[in-house]
C-alpha positions in Angstrom: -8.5 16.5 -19.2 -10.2 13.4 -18.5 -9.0 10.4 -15.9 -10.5 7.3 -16.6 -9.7 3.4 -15.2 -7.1 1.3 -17.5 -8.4 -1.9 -18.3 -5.9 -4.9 -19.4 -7.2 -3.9 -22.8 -4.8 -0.4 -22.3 -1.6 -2.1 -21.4 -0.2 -1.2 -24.8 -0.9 2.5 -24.5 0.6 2.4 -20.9 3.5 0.4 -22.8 4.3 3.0 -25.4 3.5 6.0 -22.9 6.0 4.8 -20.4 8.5 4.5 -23.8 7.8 8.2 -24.9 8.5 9.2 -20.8 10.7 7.7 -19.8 13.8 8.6 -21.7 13.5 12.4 -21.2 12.3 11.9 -17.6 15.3 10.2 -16.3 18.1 10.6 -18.9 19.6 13.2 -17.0 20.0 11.1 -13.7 20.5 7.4 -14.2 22.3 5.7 -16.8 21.0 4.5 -20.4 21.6 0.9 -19.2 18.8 1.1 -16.0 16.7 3.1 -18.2 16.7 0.1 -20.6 16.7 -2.3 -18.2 13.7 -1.1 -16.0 11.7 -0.5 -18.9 11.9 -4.3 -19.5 11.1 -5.1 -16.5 8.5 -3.2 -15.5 6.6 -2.2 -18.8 7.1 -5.0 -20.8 3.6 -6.0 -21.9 4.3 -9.0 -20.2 5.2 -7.1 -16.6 2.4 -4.6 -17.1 -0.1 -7.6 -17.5 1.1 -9.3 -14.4 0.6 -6.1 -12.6 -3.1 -6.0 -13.6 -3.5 -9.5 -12.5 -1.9 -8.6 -8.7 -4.7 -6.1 -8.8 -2.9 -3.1 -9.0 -5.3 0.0 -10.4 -4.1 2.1 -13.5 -5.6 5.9 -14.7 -5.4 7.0 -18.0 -5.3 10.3 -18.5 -6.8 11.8 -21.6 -7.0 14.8 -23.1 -8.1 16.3 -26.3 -9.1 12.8 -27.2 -5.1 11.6 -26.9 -3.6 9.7 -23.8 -0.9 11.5 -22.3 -0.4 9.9 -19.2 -1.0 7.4 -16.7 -0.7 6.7 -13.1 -1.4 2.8 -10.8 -2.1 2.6 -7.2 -2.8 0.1 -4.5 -3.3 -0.8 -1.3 0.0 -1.9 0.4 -0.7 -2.3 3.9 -4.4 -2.6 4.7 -3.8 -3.4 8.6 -2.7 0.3 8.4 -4.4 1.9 5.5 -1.3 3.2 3.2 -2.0 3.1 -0.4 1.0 3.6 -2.9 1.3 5.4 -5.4 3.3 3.4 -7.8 3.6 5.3 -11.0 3.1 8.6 -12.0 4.0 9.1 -15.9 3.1 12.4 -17.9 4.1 13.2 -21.7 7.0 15.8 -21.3 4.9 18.1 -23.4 1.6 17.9 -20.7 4.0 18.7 -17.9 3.4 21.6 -15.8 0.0 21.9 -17.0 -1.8 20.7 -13.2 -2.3 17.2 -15.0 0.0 15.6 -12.7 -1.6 17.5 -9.5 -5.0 16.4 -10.9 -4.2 13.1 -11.0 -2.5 12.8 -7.2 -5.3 14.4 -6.0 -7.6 11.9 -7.9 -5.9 8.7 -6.6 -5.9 10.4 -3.1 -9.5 10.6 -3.2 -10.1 7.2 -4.9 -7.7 5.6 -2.1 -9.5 8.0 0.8 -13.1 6.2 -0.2 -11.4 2.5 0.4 -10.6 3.4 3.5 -7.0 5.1 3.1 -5.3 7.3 5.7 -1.5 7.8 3.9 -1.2 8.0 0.3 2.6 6.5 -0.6 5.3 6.6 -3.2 9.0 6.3 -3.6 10.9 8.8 -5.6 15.0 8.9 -6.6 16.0 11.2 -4.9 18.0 13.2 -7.9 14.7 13.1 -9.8 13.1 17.2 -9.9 9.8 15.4 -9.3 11.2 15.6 -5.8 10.1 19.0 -5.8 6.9 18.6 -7.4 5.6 16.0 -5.0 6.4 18.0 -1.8 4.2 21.0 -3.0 1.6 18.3 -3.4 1.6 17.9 0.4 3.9 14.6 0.5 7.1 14.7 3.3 9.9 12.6 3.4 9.0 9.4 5.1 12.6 7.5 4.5 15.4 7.4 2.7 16.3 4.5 1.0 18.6 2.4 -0.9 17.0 -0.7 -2.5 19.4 -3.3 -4.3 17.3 -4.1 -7.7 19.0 -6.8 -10.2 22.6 -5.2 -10.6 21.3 -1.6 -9.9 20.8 0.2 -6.5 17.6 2.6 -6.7 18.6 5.5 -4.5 15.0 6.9 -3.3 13.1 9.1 -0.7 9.8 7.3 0.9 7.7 10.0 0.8 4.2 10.1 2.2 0.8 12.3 2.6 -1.8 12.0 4.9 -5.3 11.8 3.4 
């Protein structure tokens, strides 16, 4: 398994990656409609180009010469050093593997050397990677409910300290 930077040049593997994922990821929690509609809005090429351009940082992750996932990051509150973790995406087939472990740990690290104290994300809070990111070291920072378009994303703030 390799992790290497995304470059604007990746935005459609990130594109059809976060098509392959998504569906089986969150089927089972939220409807067919938000699935549909946040992949628009957030992976579009269009979306995923304007995320680059707000200098958010995207990981590929490779592995026997095929991409099977990605992750982005960035700084969110440099007054206070928090990074956040803003996607975290692995092929249903690499799950369970370490791949997604490897790649936290790799972001925490990166995000540690610029000066980083708390490593970020949000989560819903009926999604199993719940469970996955607390053996990872994050806690429950907050519990949220954040009105988005005509949906209402029902997450956990979790954080780690670097």
């Amino acid at each position: 398994m390799t992790i290497l930077p995304a470059t604007i040049i990746d935005i459609p593997v990130i594109h059809r990656l976060a098509q392959a994922i998504w569906w089986p990821t969150y089927r089972g929690f939220i409807s067919s409609d938000q699935i549909t509609f946040m992949l628009a809005e957030m992976y579009s090429l269009k979306a995923l180009e304007q995320q680059f351009k707000e200098g958010i940082d995207f990981l590929m992750v490779e592995n026997d010469n095929e991409y099977v996932g990605f992750a982005s990051y960035s700084s969110i509150e440099p007054e206070n050093n928090i990074f956040k973790l803003h996607k975290l995406y692995i092929l249903p087939s690499e799950q369970g593997k370490g791949t997604g472990k490897k790649l936290i740990d790799y972001i925490a690290n990166l995000s540690k050397q610029k000066g980083g104290e708390v490593l970020e994300l949000n989560v819903n809070r009926s999604n199993p990677a719940f469970s996955f990111y607390k053996t990872t070291g994050f806690e429950i920072y907050q519990t949220i409910d954040i009105p988005y378009h005509h949906f209402v994303l029902n997450d956990y703030v979790m954080r780690k300290v670097l």
